[in-house]
N, C-alpha and C positions, 0 to 999 in steps of 0.2 A: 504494500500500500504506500505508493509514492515514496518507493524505498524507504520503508520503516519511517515516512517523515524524516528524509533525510538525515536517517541515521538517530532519532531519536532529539532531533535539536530544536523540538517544539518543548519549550515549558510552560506543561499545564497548570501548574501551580500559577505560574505568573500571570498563563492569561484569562484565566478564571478570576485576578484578581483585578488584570486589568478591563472584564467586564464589566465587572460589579463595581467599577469606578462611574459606568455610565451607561447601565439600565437601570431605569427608573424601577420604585418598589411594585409599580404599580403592572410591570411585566416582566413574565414568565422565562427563563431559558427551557426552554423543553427538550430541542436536542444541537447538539453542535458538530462539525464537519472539518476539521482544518483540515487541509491540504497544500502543495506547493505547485505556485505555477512553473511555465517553465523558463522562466527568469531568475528563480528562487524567491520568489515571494511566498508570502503566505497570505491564503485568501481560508478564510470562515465562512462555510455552510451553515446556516443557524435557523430552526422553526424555532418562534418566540409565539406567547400565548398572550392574550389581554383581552378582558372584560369589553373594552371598549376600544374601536381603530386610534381616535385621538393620542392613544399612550403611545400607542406603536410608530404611530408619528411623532413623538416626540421622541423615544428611542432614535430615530432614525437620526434627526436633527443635531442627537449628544455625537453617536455615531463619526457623524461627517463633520462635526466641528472638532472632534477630538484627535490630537497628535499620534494617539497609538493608531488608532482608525483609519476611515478615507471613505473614497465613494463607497459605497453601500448601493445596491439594487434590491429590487422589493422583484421575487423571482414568483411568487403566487401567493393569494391568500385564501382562506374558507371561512364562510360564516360560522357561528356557533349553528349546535347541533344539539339532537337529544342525550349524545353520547358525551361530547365534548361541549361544554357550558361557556368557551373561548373564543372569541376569534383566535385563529393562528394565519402565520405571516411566514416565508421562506425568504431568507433574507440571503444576501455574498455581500462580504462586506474585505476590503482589504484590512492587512493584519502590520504592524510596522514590526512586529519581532523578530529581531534577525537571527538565521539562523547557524 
């Protein structure tokens, strides 16, 4: 898987923390995806979960103003459901960690 993440030189610790520096309380991580392009970047796969789309746009906004971050694409989203009481959102968002 993209060679073990290049060799293992993604730190989850760090970027777990550099998440939770700017999603808001008010949305969900539900699942996350990093990978490397083929530039060596890292790009984040992410379905994020919220009550309401407005948080999800403001997630977006912390996102793209933030130094670890970058553009961000909004890749689909689903209304709530019987099952799932959420909106959810598939986000690619660029990752600044080098690795």
């Amino acid at each position: 898987r993209n060679l073990l993440l290049k060799r293992k030189g993604i730190r989850w610790t760090r970027m777990f923390a550099d998440l939770e520096g700017v999603i808001p309380g008010s949305v969900r991580l539900v699942t996350i995806r990093p990978y490397v392009t083929g530039d060596n970047r890292v790009q984040l796969d992410m379905i994020v979960g919220a009550q309401e789309p407005d948080y999800v746009i403001d997630l977006l906004k912390r996102l793209e103003s933030s130094p670890l971050f970058g553009k961000t694409s909004l890749v689909n989203s689903q209304p709530p459901s019987q099952n799932e009481p959420l909106y959810r959102y598939r986000l690619s968002v660029n990752y600044a960690q080098k690795l």
